[in-house]
C-alpha positions, 0 to 999 in steps of 0.5 A, spaced: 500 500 500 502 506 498 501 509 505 504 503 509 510 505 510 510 509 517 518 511 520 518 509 527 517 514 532 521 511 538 527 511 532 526 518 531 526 521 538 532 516 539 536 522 536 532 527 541 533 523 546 541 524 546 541 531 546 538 532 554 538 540 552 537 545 559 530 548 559 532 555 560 528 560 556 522 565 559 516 566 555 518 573 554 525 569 552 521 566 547 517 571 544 523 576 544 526 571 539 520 570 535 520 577 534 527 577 531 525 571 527 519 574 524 520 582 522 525 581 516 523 580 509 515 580 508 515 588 511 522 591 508 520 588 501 512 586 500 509 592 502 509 594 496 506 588 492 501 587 497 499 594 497 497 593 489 492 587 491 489 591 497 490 599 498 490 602 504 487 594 506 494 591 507 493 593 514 487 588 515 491 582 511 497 583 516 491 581 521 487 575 517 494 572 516 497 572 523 490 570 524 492 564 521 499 564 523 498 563 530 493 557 530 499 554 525 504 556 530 500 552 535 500 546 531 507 547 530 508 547 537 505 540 539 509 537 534 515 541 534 515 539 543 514 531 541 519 530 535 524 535 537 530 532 531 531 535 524 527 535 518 521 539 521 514 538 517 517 533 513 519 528 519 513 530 523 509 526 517 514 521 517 513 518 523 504 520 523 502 518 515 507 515 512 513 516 508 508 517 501 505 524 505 513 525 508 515 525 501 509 530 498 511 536 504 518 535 504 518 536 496 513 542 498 518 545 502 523 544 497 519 549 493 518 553 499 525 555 502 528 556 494 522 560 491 523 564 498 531 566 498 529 568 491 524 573 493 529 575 498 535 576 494 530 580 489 528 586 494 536 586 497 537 588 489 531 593 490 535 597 497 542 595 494 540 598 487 537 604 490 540 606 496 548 603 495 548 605 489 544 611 487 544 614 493 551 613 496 555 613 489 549 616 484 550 610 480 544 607 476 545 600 473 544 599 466 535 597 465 537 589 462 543 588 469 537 592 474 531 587 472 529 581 470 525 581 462 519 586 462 515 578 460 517 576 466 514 581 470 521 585 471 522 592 467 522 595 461 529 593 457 530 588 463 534 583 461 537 580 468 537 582 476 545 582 477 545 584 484 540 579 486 543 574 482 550 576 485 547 575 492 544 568 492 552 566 489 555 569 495 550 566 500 550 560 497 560 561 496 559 562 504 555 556 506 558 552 502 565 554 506 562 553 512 560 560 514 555 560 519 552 567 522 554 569 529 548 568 534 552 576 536 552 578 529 544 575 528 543 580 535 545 585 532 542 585 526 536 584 529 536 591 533 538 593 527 531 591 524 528 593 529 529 600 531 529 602 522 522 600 523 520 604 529 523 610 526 520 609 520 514 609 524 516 614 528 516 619 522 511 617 518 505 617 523 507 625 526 509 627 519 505 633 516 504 629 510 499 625 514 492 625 511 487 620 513 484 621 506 490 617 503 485 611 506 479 612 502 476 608 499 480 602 504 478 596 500 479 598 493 479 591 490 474 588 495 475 584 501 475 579 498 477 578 490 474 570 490 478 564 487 485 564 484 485 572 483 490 574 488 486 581 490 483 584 495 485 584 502 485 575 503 489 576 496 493 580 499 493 575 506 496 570 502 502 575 498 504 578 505 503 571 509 510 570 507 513 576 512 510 571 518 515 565 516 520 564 521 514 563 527 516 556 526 523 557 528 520 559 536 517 552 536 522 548 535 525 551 540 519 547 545 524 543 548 529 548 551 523 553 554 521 552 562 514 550 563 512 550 555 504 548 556 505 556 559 511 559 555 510 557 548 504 559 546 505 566 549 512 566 546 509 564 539 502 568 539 505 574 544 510 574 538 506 574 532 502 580 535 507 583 536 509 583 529 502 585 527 501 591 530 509 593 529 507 591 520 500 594 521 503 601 523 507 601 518 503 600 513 499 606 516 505 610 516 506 609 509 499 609 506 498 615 511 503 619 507 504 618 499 499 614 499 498 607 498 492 606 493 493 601 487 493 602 480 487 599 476 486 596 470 481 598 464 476 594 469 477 598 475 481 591 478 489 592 480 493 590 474 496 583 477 502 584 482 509 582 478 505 582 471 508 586 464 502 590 464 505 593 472 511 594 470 509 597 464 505 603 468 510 603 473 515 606 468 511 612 467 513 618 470 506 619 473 506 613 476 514 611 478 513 615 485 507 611 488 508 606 493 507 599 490 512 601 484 517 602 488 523 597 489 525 599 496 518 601 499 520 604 506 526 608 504 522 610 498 517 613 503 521 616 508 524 620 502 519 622 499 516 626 505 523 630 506 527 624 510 532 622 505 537 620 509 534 617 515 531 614 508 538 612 506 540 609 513 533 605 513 535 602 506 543 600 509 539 597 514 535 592 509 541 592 505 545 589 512 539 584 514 536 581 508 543 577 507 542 573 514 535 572 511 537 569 505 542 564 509 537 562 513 533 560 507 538 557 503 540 553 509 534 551 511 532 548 504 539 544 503 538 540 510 531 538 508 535 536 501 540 533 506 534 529 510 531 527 505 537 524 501 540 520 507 533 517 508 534 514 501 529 518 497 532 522 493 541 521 490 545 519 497 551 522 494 547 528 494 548 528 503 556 527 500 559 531 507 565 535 504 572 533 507 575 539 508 568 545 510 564 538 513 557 541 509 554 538 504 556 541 498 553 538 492 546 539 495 548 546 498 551 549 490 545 546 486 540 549 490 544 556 490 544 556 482 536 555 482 536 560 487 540 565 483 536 564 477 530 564 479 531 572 483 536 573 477 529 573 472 523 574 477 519 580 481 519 580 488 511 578 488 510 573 483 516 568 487 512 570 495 507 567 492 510 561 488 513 560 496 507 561 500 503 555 496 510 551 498 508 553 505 501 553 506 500 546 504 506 545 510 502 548 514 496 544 512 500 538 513 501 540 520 496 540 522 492 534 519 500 530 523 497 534 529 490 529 529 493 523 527 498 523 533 492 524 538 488 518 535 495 514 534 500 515 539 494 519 545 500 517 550 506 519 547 509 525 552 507 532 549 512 537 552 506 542 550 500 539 549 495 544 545 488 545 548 482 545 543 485 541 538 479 539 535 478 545 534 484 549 533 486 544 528 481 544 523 481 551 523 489 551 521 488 547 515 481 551 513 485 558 514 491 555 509 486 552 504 482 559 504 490 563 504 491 558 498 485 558 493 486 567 495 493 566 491 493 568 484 491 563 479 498 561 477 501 560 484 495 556 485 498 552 479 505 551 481 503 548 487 500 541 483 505 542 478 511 542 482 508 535 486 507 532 479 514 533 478 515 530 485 511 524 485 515 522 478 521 522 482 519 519 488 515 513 483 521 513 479 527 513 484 526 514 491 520 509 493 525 503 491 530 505 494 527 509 500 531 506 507 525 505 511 522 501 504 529 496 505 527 496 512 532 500 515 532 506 519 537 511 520 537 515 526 542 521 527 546 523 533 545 531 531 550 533 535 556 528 535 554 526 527 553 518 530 549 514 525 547 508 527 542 504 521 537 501 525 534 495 523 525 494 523 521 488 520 521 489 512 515 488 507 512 483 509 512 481 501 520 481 502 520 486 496 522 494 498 517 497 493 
C-alpha cells in the first residue's frame, strides 16, 4: 500500500533523546526571539506588492494572516515539543502518515525555502540598487543588469537582476565554506531591524504629510477578490503571509523553554502580535503619507502584482513615485516626505539584514535536501559531507544556482507567492500530523500539549486552504505542478530505494554526527517497493 510505510517514532526521538538540552528560556525569552525571527523580509520588501492587491487594506491582511499564523504556530508547537530532531514538517509526517505524505511536504518545502531566498535576494537588489548605489555613489545600473525581462514581470529593457543574482552566489560561496552567522552578529542585526522600523514609524505617523484621506476608499479591490485572483485584502493575506515565516523557528525551540504548556504559546502568539501591530503601523505610516492606493486596470481591478502590464505603468513618470512601484518601499517613503537620509540609513539597514535572511533560507532548504537524501529518497551522494568545510556541498551549490536564477529573472511578488503555496500546504500538513498523533500515539509525552485541538486544528488547515485558493491563479498552479514533478521522482527513484522501504532506519546523533542504521521488520512481501 502506498501509505504503509510509517518511520518509527521511538527511532526518531532516539536522536532527541541524546541531546538532554537545559530548559532555560522565559516566555518573554521566547517571544523576544520570535520577534527577531519574524520582522525581516515580508515588511522591508512586500509592502509594496501587497499594497497593489489591497490599498490602504494591507493593514487588515497583516491581521487575517497572523490570524492564521498563530493557530499554525500552535500546531507547530505540539509537534515541534514531541519530535524535537531535524527535518521539521517533513519528519513530523514521517513518523504520523507515512513516508508517501513525508515525501509530498518535504518536496513542498523544497519549493518553499528556494522560491523564498529568491524573493529575498530580489528586494536586497531593490535597497542595494537604490540606496548603495544611487544614493551613496549616484550610480544607476544599466535597465537589462537592474531587472529581470519586462515578460517576466521585471522592467522595461530588463534583461537580468545582477545584484540579486550576485547575492544568492555569495550566500550560497559562504555556506558552502562553512560560514555560519554569529548568534552576536544575528543580535545585532536584529536591533538593527528593529529600531529602522520604529523610526520609520516614528516619522511617518507625526509627519505633516499625514492625511487620513490617503485611506479612502480602504478596500479598493474588495475584501475579498474570490478564487485564484490574488486581490483584495485575503489576496493580499496570502502575498504578505510570507513576512510571518520564521514563527516556526520559536517552536522548535519547545524543548529548551521552562514550563512550555505556559511559555510557548505566549512566546509564539505574544510574538506574532507583536509583529502585527509593529507591520500594521507601518503600513499606516506609509499609506498615511504618499499614499498607498493601487493602480487599476481598464476594469477598475489592480493590474496583477509582478505582471508586464505593472511594470509597464510603473515606468511612467506619473506613476514611478507611488508606493507599490517602488523597489525599496520604506526608504522610498521616508524620502519622499523630506527624510532622505534617515531614508538612506533605513535602506543600509535592509541592505545589512536581508543577507542573514537569505542564509537562513538557503540553509534551511539544503538540510531538508540533506534529510531527505540520507533517508534514501532522493541521490545519497547528494548528503556527500565535504572533507575539508564538513557541509554538504553538492546539495548546498545546486540549490544556490536555482536560487540565483530564479531572483536573477523574477519580481519580488510573483516568487512570495510561488513560496507561500510551498508553505501553506506545510502548514496544512501540520496540522492534519497534529490529529493523527492524538488518535495514534494519545500517550506519547507532549512537552506542550495544545488545548482545543479539535478545534484549533481544523481551523489551521481551513485558514491555509482559504490563504491558498486567495493566491493568484498561477501560484495556485505551481503548487500541483511542482508535486507532479515530485511524485515522478519519488515513483521513479526514491520509493525503491527509500531506507525505511529496505527496512532500515537511520537515526542521527545531531550533535556528535553518530549514525547508527537501525534495523525494523521489512515488507512483509520481502520486496522494498
Amino acid at each position: 500500500m502506498i501509505l504503509d510505510r510509517v518511520k518509527p517514532l521511538d527511532a526518531i526521538l532516539a536522536t532527541a533523546e541524546r541531546k538532554s538540552l537545559h530548559r532555560s528560556l522565559s516566555g518573554i525569552q521566547l517571544m523576544l526571539f520570535g520577534i527577531g525571527c519574524i520582522i525581516g523580509t515580508g515588511i522591508f520588501v512586500l509592502t509594496a506588492a501587497g499594497a497593489q492587491k489591497a490599498g490602504p487594506g494591507l493593514m487588515l491582511a497583516f491581521i487575517i494572516a497572523g490570524a492564521v499564523c498563530i493557530v499554525a504556530a500552535l500546531c507547530y508547537s505540539e509537534v515541534a515539543s514531541m519530535i524535537p530532531v531535524a527535518g521539521s514538517a517533513y519528519t513530523y509526517s514521517y513518523a504520523s502518515m507515512g513516508e508517501f505524505m513525508a515525501w509530498t511536504v518535504g518536496w513542498a518545502l523544497i519549493l518553499e525555502y528556494a522560491v523564498a531566498a529568491s524573493a529575498v535576494s530580489v528586494g536586497w537588489s531593490g535597497y542595494f540598487s537604490g540606496t548603495i548605489l544611487q544614493e551613496f555613489f549616484g550610480i544607476s545600473l544599466p535597465a537589462w543588469l537592474a531587472a529581470g525581462p519586462l515578460a517576466l514581470g521585471g522592467a522595461p529593457g530588463g534583461f537580468i537582476n545582477l545584484p540579486a543574482l550576485v547575492i544568492a552566489l555569495l550566500v550560497t560561496a559562504l555556506l558552502v565554506v562553512g560560514t555560519s552567522e554569529s548568534a552576536k552578529v544575528n543580535a545585532v542585526l536584529v536591533a538593527i531591524k528593529i529600531s529602522a522600523l520604529l523610526a520609520f514609524i516614528g516619522l511617518t505617523l507625526t509627519s505633516s504629510e499625514f492625511d487620513m484621506a490617503n485611506f479612502n476608499p480602504f478596500l479598493p479591490a474588495g475584501l475579498d477578490g474570490g478564487f485564484g485572483s490574488g486581490i483584495g485584502a485575503v489576496g493580499a493575506a496570502a502575498t504578505i503571509f510570507f513576512a510571518y515565516v520564521g514563527f516556526d523557528a520559536v517552536s522548535t525551540a519547545a524543548e529548551e523553554t521552562k514550563n512550555p504548556q505556559k511559555n510557548v504559546p505566549f512566546g509564539l502568539i505574544g510574538s506574532l502580535l507583536v509583529c502585527t501591530v509593529f507591520y500594521i503601523l507601518v503600513v499606516a505610516g506609509a499609506v498615511g503619507t504618499i499614499g498607498g492606493q493601487p493602480i487599476m486596470g481598464p476594469n477598475g481591478i489592480p493590474f496583477p502584482a509582478g505582471s508586464e502590464e505593472l511594470a509597464r505603468q510603473c515606468a511612467l513618470p506619473a506613476y514611478s513615485g507611488m508606493l507599490v512601484c517602488s523597489d525599496e518601499a520604506l526608504a522610498h517613503v521616508l524620502r519622499q516626505i523630506g527624510f532622505g537620509t534617515i531614508g538612506n540609513m533605513l535602506g543600509i539597514a535592509a541592505f545589512l539584514a536581508l543577507p542573514s535572511v537569505i542564509l537562513v533560507l538557503i540553509f534551511a532548504q539544503t538540510r531538508i535536501f540533506f534529510v531527505m537524501s540520507r533517508d534514501g529518497l532522493l541521490p545519497e551522494r547528494l548528503s556527500t559531507v565535504h572533507p575539508k568545510w564538513k557541509t554538504p556541498h553538492i546539495v548546498t551549490i545546486m540549490t544556490g544556482l536555482v536560487v540565483a536564477v530564479g531572483a536573477a529573472f523574477f519580481p519580488v511578488g510573483l516568487l512570495a507567492d510561488y513560496a507561500n503555496a510551498g508553505t501553506l500546504y506545510a502548514f496544512f500538513m501540520v496540522a492534519v500530523t497534529v490529529m493523527v498523533l492524538r488518535k495514534k500515539d494519545p500517550t506519547r509525552h507532549r512537552p506542550f500539549k495544545m488545548a482545543g485541538v479539535w478545534i484549533i486544528a481544523p481551523l489551521t488547515m481551513a485558514g491555509c486552504l482559504w490563504l491558498y485558493l486567495s493566491l493568484p491563479y498561477q501560484a495556485i498552479l505551481v503548487l500541483p505542478i511542482w508535486a507532479a514533478i515530485g511524485l515522478v521522482i519519488y515513483f521513479a527513484y526514491g520509493r525503491s530505494r527509500s531506507h525505511l522501504g529496505r527496512g532500515i532506519v537511520e537515526v542521527v546523533d545531531d550533535i556528535g554526527g553518530e549514525e547508527t542504521m537501525v534495523p525494523i521488520h521489512p515488507p512483509a512481501d520481502g520486496k522494498s517497493g
